[in-house]
N, C-alpha and C positions, 0 to 999 in steps of 0.2 A: 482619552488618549491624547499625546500630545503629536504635535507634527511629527518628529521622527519615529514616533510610534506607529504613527498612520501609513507611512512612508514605506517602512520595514513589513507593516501587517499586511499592504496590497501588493509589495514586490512577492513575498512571501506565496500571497495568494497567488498567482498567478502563478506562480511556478510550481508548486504544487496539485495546483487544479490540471497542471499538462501531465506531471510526472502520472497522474493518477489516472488521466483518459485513454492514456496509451498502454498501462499496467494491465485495466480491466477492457480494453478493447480485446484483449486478445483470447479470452475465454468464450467471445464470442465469435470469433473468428474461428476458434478450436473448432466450433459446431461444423464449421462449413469444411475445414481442410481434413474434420476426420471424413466427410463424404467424398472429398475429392481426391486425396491418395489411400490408397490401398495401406494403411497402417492402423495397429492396434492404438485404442487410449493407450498405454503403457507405454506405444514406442513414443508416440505424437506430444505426453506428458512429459518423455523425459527432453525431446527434442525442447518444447516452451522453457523447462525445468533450467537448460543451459542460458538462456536470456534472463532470467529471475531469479539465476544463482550469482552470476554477473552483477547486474542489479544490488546483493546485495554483498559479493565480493567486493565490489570497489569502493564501499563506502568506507572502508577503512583507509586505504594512502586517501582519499576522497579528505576525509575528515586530518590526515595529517597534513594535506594540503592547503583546507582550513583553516589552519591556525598556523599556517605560513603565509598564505597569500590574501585572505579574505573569503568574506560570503561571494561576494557579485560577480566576481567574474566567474566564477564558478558555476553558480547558477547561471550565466547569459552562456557558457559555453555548452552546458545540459538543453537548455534550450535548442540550441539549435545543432547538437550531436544528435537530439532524438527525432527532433524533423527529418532530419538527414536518414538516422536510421529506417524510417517508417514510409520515404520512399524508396531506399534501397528491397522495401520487402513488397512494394508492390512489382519491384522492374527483376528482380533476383527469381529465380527457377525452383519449383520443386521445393520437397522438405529443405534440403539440405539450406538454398536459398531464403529458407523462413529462420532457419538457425542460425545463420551467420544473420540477417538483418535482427535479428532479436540481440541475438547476441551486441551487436553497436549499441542497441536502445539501453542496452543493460549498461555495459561500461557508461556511456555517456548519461543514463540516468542516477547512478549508483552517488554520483556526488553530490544529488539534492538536498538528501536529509541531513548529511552531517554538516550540510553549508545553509539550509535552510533553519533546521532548529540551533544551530549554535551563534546565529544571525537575532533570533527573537531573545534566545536567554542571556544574550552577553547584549542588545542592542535595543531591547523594550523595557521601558520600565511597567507597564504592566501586562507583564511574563503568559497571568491566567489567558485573561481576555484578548491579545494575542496568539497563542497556543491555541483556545477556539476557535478565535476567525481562521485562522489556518486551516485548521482540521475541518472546518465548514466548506472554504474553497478544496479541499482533498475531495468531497462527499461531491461534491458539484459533478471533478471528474469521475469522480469510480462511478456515478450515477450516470453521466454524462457521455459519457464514452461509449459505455455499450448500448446506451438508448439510439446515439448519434450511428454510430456503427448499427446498428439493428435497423435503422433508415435506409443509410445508403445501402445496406445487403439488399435491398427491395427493389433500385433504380438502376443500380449500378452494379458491375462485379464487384468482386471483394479486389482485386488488384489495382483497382483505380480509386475505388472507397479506401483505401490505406492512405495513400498520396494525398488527396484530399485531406485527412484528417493530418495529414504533418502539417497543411498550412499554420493553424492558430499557432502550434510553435514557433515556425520561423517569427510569425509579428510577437510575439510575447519576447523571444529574443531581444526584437529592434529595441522595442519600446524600455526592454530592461536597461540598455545602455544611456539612459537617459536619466535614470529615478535619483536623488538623491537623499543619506540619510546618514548616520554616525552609526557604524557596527560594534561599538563599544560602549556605546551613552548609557547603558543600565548594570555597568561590570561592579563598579563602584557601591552597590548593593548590597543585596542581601549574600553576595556572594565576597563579600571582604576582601574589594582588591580596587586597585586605584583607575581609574576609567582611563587614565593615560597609558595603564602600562601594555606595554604589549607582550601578550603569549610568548613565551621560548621555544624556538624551531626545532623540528626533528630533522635533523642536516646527517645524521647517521645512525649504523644499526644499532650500534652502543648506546646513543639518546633515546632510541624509539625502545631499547629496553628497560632502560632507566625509568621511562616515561609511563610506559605498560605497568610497569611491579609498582609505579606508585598510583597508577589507578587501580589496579584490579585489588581492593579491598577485600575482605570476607561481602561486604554490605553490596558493592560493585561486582561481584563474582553473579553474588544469587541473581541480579538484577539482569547480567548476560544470558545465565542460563535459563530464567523467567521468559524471558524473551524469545530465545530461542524456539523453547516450545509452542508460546503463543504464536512465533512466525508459519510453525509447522500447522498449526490450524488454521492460520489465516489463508496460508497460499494453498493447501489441501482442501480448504472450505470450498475457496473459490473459482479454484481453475475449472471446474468439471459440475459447478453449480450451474450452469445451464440447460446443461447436459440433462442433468437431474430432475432437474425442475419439469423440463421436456415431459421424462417419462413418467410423472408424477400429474400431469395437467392432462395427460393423452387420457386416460380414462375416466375424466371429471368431467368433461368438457362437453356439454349437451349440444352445441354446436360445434361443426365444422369448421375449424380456425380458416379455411382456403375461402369460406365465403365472407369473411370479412372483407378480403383483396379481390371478390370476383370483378369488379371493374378495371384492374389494372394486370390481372390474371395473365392475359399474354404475355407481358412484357420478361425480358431473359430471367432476371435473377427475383421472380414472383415465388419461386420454390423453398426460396430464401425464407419467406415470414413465418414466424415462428415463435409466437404469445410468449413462452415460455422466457425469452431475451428478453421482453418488457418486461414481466414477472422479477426479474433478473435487477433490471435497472431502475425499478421501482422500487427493493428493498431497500439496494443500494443507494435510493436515495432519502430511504427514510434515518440514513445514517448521518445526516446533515444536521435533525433534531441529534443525535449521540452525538456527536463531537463538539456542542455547544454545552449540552449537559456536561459532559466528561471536562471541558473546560473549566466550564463554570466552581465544577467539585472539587478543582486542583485549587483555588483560592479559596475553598470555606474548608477542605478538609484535610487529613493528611493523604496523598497521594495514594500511599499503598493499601489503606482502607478502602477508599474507590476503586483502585483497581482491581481487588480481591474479591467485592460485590460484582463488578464487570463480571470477570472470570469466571465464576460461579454460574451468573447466567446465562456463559456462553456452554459451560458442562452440560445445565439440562438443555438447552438448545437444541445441541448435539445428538445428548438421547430421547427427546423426544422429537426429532426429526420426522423418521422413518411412521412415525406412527400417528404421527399428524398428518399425513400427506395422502392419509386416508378419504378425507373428505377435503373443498375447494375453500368454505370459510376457515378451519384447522390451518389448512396450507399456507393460507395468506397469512395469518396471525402468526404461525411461527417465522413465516418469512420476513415482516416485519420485528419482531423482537431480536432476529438473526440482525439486522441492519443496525437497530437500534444498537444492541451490545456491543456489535464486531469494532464500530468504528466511535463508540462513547469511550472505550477503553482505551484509545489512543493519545488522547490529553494526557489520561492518566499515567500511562505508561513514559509520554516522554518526559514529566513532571518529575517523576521516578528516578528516570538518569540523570536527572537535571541534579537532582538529589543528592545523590547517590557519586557525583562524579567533582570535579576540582573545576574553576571556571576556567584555567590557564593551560588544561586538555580538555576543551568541553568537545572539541570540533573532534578528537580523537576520540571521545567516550561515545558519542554516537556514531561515528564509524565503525567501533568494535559491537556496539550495540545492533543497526544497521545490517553488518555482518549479519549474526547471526539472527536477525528476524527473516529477512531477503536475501542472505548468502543461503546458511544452512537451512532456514526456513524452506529454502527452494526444493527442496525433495519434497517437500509434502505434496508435491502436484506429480511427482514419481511415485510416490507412495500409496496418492491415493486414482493414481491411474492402475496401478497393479492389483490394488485392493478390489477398482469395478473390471479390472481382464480375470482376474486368479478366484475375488470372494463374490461378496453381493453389496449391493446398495448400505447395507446394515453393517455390514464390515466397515465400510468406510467412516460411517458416523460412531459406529463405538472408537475407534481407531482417532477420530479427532476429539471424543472427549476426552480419552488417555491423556492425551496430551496436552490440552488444557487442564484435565484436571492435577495434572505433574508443575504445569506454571501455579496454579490455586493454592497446593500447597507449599511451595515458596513463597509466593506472596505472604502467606499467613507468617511464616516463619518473620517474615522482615518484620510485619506487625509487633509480631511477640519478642524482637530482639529490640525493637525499638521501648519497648514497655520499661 
């Protein structure tokens, strides 16, 4: 990598590794606030569902913003909108208070990706190895976060443990007003456009439809709608895998998890530990090996062929969940292959749009993408909070192969239109 490469890969990083600690903090927080207010998974799923639909509602004007104003300030303004947000939910009351502070993290996180990946595709010249490192610092937080949060539940409340973890955002803020690097150094590419020119503005609704109909392709259509599904698995996997994991570990466990902590047992929030959260943060951080691998496959292979392999092993994933969870080494091993795929397949996937879309609306192709992984994806934590109030455990996992297996066979479809 050259300097600006390096430049763009660690801004990158960094902003990502936060959007991702506070994404998956909150699933584990879910643990604790379904014990402390009187509400269903279903109601408390769609409550988070309103933050992670945000999230992924705004990365569209997000990404048409993108390609009006730049990556940086974008990102340095996410930074520290989501600090802000995350101690508004420790000082805010009640559900309702967890829904409006979610809600901020969402709007002000919702601009990362389409400022983030249209920052490396339009600004690295090499795209793979970039897109890795990226997705490597992503694994750090979704790993990181609820290891970090599953800490402080032990020390501290969760209302003071929230506050605390906004700090790294305010410093990644500061520090981001500093970095320098060319947001356009690699346009001049493989993407056939002159590094000087600059993107055409969406200044009205008449351009942003103009703009729309010349992306959305047959090729850029399948690519939103691939997506989509795969967002409904991702945020349905994840919100209430804690949860899962819980009652999955509760009858394996030939020890008493409380005497792990019987030296620090008094102390308030001792009630709080709970294996299950590290179980949790441990696959998720075996997602750090997949997002190198999935990197790696975007420069030796085509794209939607790797992501189709993904896909596929997140279906049986899916169905052999429930039936793996039967015994402690089963559990672990699909929990691990769950990490492995869930976040290898994300190189892949944004390599895909990258593909797939024009470099002169890149910042809008990922917003409408975005959308629908983190917008509409955001039911699936609705979906699959009704599925554990209404079905069983089993529902839920045939219910997320569905749905990846409906992204699987689009994928295929691009393959074979690409042939």
């Amino acid at each position: 990598m050259n300097a600006n490469d390096r430049a763009i890969t660690g801004f990158t990083m960094a902003g990502h590794a936060m959007v991702h600690t506070y994404e998956l903090a909150v699933p584990i927080l879910l643990t604790v606030w379904l014990v402390e207010f009187s509400v269903t998974s279903a109601t408390l799923g769609s409550v988070v569902a309103v933050g992670y639909g945000l999230f992924g509602v705004g990365a569209l004007p997000g990404g048409i913003l993108v390609d009006r104003f730049g990556s940086r300030r974008l990102i340095v303004a996410c930074l520290f909108g989501m600090g802000a947000a995350f101690v508004l939910l420790g000082l805010l009351p009640g559900v309702a208070g967890i829904a409006v502070a979610l809600a901020v993290w969402g709007l002000a996180a919702s601009v990362y990706h389409p400022a983030g990946l249209t920052l490396i595709s339009k600004g690295a010249d090499q795209r793979g190895a970039a897109f890795a490192y990226h997705g490597m610092a992503a694994n750090v937080g979704i790993a990181g976060g609820p290891f970090l949060t599953a800490l402080l539940l032990v020390v501290v409340e969760w209302q003071l443990a929230v506050v605390l973890l906004a700090v790294p955002a305010f410093v990644a803020g500061v520090v981001g007003l500093t970095v320098e690097f060319d947001e356009t150094a690699a346009v001049d590419g493989d993407d056939g456009d002159d590094g000087d020119t600059k993107s055409p503005d969406v200044d009205s609704l008449g351009e942003f439809i103009t703009a729309s109909r010349g992306l959305f392709t047959a090729g850029f259509l399948t690519v939103f709608i691939l997506v989509l599904f795969n967002g409904l698995y991702y945020r349905g996997m994840l919100t209430f895998l804690p949860g899962l994991l819980s009652d999955f570990l509760d009858p394996l466990l030939a020890v008493d998890p409380a005497a792990i902590i019987d030296p620090i047992a008094d102390t308030p929030a001792a009630s709080e530990f709970d294996l299950s959260r590290y179980l949790f943060a441990g696959l998720l951080a075996v997602g750090v090996a997949g997002q190198y691998v999935g990197g790696r496959l975007t420069d030796a292979i085509e794209p939607e062929r790797g992501l189709a392999g993904m896909l596929t092993l997140l279906v049986v994933i899916a169905l052999l969940f429930v039936p793996a969870s039967g015994s402690l080494p089963t559990l672990l091993a699909v929990s691990a292959a769950l990490g492995f795929a869930l976040f290898g397949l994300q190189p892949l996937s944004q390599a895909t749009i990258a593909k797939y879309s024009p470099p002169d609306y890149r910042g809008l192709s990922f917003g409408y993408t975005y959308l629908a992984i983190f917008g509409i994806g955001a039911l699936g934590a609705s979906l699959a909070g009704a599925a554990l109030t209404y079905g069983t455990q089993t529902t839920v996992f045939l219910m997320l192969a569905a749905f990846e297996a409906t992204a699987l066979t689009l994928a295929v479809w691009l393959i074979v239109r690409e042939e």
